[in-house]
VEXTORPA-562028 format. One line per field, with one value per residue (C-alpha): residue in one letter; y, x, z. Coordinates in steps of 0.1 Angstrom, whole numbers. Layout:
code a  ...
north Y  ...
east X  ...
up Z  ...
This chain:
code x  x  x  x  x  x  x  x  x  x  x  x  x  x  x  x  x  x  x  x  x  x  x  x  x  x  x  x  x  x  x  x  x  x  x  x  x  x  x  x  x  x  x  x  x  x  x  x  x  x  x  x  x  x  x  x  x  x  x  x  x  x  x  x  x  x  x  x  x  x  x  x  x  x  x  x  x  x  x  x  x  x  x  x  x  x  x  x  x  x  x  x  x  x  x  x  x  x  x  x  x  x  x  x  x  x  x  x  x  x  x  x  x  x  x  x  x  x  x  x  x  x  x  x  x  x  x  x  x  x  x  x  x  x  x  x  x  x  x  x  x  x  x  x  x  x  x  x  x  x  x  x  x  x  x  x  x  x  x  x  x  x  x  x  x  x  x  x  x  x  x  x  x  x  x  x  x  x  x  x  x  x  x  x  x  x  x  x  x  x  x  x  x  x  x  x  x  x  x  x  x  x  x  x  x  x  x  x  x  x  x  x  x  x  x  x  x  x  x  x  x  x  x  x  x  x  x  x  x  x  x  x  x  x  x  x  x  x  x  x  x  x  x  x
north -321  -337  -378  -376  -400  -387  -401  -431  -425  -453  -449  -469  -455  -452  -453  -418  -406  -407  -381  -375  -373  -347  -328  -334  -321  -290  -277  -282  -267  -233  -240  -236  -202  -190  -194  -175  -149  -144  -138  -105  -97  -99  -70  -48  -62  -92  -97  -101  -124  -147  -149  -158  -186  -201  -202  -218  -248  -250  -255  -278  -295  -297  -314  -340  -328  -328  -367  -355  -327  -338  -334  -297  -290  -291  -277  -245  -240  -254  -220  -192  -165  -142  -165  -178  -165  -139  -156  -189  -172  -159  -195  -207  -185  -199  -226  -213  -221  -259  -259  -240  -271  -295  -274  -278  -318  -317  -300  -267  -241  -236  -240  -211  -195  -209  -174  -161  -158  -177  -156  -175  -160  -175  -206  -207  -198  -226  -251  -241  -224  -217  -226  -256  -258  -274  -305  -315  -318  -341  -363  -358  -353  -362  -359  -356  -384  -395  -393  -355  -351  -369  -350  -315  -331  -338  -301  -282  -304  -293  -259  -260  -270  -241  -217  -227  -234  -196  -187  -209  -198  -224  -227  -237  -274  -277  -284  -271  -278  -310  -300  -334  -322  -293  -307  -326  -295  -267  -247  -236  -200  -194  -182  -205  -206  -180  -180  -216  -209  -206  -173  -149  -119  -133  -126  -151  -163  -151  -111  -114  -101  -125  -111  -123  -154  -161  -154  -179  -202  -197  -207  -237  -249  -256  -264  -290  -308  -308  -324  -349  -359  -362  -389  -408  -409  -397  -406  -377  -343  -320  -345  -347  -339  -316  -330  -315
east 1194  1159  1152  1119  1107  1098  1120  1102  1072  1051  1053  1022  993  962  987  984  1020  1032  1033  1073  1066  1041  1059  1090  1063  1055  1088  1096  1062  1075  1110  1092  1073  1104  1126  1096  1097  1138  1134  1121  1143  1168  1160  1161  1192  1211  1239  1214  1195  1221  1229  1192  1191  1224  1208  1176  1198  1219  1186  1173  1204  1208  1173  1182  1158  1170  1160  1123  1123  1107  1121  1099  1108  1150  1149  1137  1157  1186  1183  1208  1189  1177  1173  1137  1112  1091  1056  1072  1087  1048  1035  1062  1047  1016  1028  1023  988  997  1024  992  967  1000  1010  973  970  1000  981  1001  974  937  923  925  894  885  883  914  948  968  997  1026  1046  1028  1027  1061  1067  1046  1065  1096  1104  1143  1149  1162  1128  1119  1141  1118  1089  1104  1114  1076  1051  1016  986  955  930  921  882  886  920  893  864  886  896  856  853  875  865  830  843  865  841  817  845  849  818  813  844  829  793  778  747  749  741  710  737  768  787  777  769  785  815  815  800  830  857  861  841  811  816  824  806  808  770  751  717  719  753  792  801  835  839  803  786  769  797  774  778  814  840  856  890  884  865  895  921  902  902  941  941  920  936  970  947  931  962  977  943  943  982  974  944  967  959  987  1028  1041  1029  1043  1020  992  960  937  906  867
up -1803  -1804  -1803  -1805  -1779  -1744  -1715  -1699  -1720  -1742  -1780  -1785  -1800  -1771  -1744  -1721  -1720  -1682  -1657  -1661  -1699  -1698  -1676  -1703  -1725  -1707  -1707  -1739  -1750  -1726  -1748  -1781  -1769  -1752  -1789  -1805  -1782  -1786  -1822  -1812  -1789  -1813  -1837  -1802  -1785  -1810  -1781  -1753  -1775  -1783  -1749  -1739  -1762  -1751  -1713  -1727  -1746  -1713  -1693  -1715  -1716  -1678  -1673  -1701  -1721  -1754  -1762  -1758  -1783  -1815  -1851  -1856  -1826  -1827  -1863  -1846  -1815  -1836  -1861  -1854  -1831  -1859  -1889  -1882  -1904  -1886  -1895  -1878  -1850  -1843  -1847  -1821  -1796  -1794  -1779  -1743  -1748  -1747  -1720  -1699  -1707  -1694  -1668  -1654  -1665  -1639  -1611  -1613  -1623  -1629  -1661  -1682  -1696  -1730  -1746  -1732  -1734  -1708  -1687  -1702  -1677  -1646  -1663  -1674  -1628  -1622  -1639  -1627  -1663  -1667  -1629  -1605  -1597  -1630  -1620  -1592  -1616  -1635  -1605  -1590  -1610  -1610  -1636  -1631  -1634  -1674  -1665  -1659  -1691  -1712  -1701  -1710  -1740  -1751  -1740  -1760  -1793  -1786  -1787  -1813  -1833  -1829  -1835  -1866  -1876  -1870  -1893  -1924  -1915  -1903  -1883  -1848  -1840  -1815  -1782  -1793  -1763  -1742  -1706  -1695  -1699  -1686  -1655  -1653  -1650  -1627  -1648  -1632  -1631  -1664  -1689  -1713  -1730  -1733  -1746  -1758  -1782  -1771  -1757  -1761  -1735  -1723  -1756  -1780  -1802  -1834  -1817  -1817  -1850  -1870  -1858  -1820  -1830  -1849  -1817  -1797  -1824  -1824  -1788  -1789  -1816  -1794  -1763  -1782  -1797  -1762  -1748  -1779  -1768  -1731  -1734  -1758  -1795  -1809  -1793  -1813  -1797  -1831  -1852  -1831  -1860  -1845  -1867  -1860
């Protein structure tokens, strides 16, 4: 399992990956959650598990998937069910939040709000997640123009770097998110600055706890690798640095 190159995609450094290898992508990100997820299951129901896991290689197998699955990526869906470490198996599940920032690149949900959780499993729907519906994503897709993935990607580096620049106590810059691009996204009505600073739960980031600054961090962290890979400057998705 796992080539690590995306079917029909562009290895090349500052090439965007195509439409049929984001939504390659996509899956595979719902894959990675998915494992995660079955981990747990395990310690409640080990048989039903098992068999869980099996269905998800089977799928993945079925779309011809397994050539786009990167090196980190097959060492974890290769591990028996109940033999990843717990910490990792947590990790894994996180990476909804990307497959939601491909799944809308691809036109098949709203963006998510930048301070909250995505619903993995109307995502996952959306994509076709586990289902024949998957397949015809693959044979249609089609992304969104790079003005607007570049202007999302902009966007969540401006936020990623206030969030933590509020975890290592630093002061605000004078415009820490750039209106441009937020003018850019179907933003509007969210509350994304409030009184000149970045908001969570429509507060001032500087109101909120650590512990929540540190969840949204968590999420824009995978939202903004995925936003890096879609605009091109990295091939590998898994290796995609997330610098700020």
């Amino acid at each position: 399992m796992g080539g690590g190159t995306d079917p029909g995609g562009d290895d090349r450094e500052g090439a965007p990956p195509e439409a049929r290898v984001v939504a390659a992508r996509a899956l595979i990100q719902g894959a990675v959650a998915c494992r995660g997820s079955i981990e747990f299951e395990f310690e409640h129901d080990a048989d039903g598990a098992v068999d869980f896991n099996d269905r998800l290689v089977r799928w993945l197998g079925d779309l011809g998937l397994f050539a786009a699955i990167e090196p980190l990526e097959a060492a974890l869906l290769e591990t028996p069910v109940g033999s990843i470490p717990r910490s990792k198996a947590i990790e894994s599940t996180w990476a909804c939040e990307g497959m939601a920032i491909l799944a809308w690149s691809l036109g098949r949900v709203d963006l998510p709000s930048h301070d909250q959780l995505v619903d993995k499993f109307a995502v996952a729907d959306a994509l076709g997640f586990l289902g024949d519906d998957a397949r015809s994503l693959l044979e249609r897709p089609a992304l969104r123009p790079l003005d607007e993935l570049a202007a999302y990607r902009e966007f969540c580096y401006d936020v990623h770097v206030r969030l933590r620049g509020r975890l290592k106590g630093r002061k605000p810059l004078a415009r820490p998110i750039e209106t441009r691009s937020i003018e850019r996204l179907p933003l509007e009505k969210l509350r994304i600055v409030v009184r000149e600073d970045l908001a969570i739960d429509g507060r001032p980031i500087e109101e909120c706890v650590d512990r929540r600054v540190a969840e949204v961090e968590r999420v824009t962290h995978h939202r903004h690798r995925a936003s890096i890979w879609l605009v091109g400057e990295h091939p590998l998705y898994t290796e995609t640095p997330v610098d700020t």
